[in-house]
C-alpha positions as CSV (number, residue, x, y, z in Angstrom):
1,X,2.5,11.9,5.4
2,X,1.0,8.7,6.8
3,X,2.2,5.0,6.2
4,X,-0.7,4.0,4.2
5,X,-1.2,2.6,0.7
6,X,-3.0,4.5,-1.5
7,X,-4.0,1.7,-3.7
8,X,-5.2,-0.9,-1.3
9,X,-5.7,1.2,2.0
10,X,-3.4,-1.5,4.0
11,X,-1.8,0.3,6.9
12,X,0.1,-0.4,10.0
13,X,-1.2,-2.7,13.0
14,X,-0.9,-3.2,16.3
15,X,1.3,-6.4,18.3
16,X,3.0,-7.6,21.1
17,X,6.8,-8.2,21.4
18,X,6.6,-11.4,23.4
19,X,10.2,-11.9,25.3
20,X,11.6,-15.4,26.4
21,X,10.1,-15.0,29.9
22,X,6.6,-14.1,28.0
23,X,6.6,-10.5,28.6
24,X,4.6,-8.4,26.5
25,X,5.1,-4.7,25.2
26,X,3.4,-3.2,22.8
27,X,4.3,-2.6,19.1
28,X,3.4,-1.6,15.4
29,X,4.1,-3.5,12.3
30,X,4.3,-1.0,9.9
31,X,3.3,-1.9,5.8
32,X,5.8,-3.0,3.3
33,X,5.7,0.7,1.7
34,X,7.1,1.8,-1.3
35,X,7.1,5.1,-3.6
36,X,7.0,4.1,-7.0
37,X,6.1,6.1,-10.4
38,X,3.8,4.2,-12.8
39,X,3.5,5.1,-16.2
40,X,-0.5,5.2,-17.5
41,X,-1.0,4.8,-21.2
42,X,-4.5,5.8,-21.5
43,X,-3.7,9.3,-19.4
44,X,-0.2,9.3,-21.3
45,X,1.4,10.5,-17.6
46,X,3.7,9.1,-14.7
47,X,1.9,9.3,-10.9
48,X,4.4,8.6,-8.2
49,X,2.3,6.9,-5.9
50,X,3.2,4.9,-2.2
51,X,2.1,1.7,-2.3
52,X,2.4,-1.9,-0.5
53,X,4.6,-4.3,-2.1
54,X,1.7,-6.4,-2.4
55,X,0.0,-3.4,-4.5
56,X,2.9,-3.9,-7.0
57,X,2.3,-7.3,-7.2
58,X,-1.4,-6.8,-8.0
59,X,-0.3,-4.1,-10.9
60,X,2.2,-6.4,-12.2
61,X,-0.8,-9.2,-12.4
62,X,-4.0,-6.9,-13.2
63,X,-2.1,-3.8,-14.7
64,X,-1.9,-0.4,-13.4
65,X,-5.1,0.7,-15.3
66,X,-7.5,-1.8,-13.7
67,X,-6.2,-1.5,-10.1
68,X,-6.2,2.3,-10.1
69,X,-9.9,1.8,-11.2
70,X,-10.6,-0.5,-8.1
71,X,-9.0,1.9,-5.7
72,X,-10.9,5.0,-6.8
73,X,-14.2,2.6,-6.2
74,X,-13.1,1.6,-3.3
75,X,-12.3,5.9,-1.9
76,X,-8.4,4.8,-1.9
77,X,-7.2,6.7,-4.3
78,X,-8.1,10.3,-4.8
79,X,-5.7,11.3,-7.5
């Protein structure tokens, strides 16, 4: 399965490791993933879902309900 958040579509990107002497060599930051189950009240069901620590952050501010309804508007999620 790929590294990508299924909430917020965040996914890994593409850098340099610069050495002392300024040599460059390519590399990948990958996301800050996570699998994690929510619990949604209105469906009365757990989804395990991976997501971005930032993603958890944005649940734990907006609630699970609303950012599952922004990521299904935005084609993230298609659970």
């Amino acid at each position: 399965m790929s590294r990508v958040c299924e909430l917020t579509g965040k996914k890994a990107m593409v850098g340099n490791n610069v050495s002392h002497a300024m040599n460059k060599t390519k590399r990948k930051f990958d996301a800050n993933l996570v699998k994690k189950r929510f619990y949604i009240p209105e469906e009365d069901k757990w989804i395990t879902l991976k997501v971005s620590t930032s993603a958890i952050k944005n649940i734990n501010k907006k609630g699970i309900s609303a950012v599952i309804k922004e990521a299904r508007e935005k084609g993230f999620l298609n659970k």
